[in-house]
C-alpha positions in Angstrom: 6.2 21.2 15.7 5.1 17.5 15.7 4.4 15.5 13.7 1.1 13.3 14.8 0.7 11.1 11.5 1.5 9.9 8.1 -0.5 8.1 6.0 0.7 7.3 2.3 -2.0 8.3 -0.2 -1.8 6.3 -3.1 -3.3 6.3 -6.8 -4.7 3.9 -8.8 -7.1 3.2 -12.0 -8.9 0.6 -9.4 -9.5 1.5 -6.1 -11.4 -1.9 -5.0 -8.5 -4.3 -6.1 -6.2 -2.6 -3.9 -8.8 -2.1 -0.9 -9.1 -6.2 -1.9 -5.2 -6.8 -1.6 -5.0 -5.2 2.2 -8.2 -6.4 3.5 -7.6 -10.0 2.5 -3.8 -9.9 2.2 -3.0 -8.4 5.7 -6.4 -8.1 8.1 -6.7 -4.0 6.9 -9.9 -2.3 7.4 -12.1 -0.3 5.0 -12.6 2.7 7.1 -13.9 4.9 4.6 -15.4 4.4 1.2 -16.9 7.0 -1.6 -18.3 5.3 -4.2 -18.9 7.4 -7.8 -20.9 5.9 -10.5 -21.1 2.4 -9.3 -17.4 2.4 -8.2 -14.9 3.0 -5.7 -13.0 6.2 -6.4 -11.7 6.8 -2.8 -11.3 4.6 0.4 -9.2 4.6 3.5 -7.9 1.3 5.1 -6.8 0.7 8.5 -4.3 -1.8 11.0 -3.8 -1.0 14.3 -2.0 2.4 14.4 -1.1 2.5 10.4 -3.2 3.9 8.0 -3.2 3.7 3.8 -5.4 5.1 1.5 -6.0 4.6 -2.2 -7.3 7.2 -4.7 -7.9 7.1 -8.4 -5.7 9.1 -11.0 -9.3 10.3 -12.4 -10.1 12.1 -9.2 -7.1 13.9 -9.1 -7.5 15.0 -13.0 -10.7 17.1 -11.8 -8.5 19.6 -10.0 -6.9 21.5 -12.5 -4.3 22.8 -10.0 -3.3 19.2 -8.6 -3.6 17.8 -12.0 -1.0 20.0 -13.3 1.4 19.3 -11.0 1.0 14.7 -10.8 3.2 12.6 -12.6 2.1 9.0 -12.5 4.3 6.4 -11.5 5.4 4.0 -8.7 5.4 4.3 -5.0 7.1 2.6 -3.0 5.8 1.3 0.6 8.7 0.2 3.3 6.7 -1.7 5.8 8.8 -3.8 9.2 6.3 -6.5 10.4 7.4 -9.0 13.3 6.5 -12.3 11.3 8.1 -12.2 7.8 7.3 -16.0 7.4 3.1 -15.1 8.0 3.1 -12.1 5.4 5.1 -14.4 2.9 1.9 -16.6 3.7 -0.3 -14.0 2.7 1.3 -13.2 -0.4 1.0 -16.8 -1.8 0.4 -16.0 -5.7 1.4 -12.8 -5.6 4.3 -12.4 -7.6 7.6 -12.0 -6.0 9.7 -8.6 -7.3 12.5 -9.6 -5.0 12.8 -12.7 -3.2 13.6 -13.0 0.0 17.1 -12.0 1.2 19.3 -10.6 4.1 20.1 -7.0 3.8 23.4 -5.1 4.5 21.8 -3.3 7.0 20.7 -6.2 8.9 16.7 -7.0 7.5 15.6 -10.1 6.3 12.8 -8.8 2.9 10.5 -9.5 0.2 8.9 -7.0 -2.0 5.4 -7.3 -3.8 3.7 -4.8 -6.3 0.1 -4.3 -4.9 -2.5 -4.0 -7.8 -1.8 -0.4 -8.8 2.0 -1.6 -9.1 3.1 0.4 -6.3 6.0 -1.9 -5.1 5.7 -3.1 -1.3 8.8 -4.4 0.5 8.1 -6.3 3.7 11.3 -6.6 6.2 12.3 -8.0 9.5 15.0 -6.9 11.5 16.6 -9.5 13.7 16.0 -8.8 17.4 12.7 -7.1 17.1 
């Protein structure tokens, strides 16, 4: 068996804030978009080979199967980049959770909570 890709799916009460934070944040694409009532429920947003998508917690309340089985709370995104300097850039005004700082096991981070307070840490690894 292999495994060919992952894509975290993640919930929210606001789908457009969060498809706002990636596209403007860090150069994402909208690659798919359902709009219900005058408002994005569902999209898809891609860079390069990594993919995210952002759902909301009402969508997932119409399946009464999935529904029964959800528990909201926070997810957490683990993301290496090759310029930790340019995405602290990005993130001007967003809140810092955790400063930067060198790890134990060898990463230089930052972590973020995007709009759905999923908490995002961004890390370098020294030689890479």
């Amino acid at each position: 068996m292999t495994v060919n890709k992952l894509t975290p799916n993640l919930y929210t009460d606001d789908v457009e804030s969060c498809v706002k934070f990636w596209v403007e944040r860090m150069n994402f694409v909208k690659t798919v978009s359902v709009p219900d009532e005058g408002k994005l429920v569902f999209a898809a947003l891609q860079a390069g080979n990594i993919e995210l998508m952002y759902g909301t917690w009402e969508s997932l309340e119409q399946d009464a199967a999935v529904s029964a089985s959800i528990q909201k709370g926070t997810s957490f995104l683990f993301i290496e980049v090759d310029d930790l300097d340019a995405v602290l850039k990005t993130m001007d005004g967003v809140p810092l959770i955790l400063p930067v700082h060198e790890t134990f096991y060898g990463s230089t981070e930052f972590s973020v909570k995007d709009p759905a307070g999923h908490l995002i840490t961004f890390a370098h690894f020294a030689g890479q």
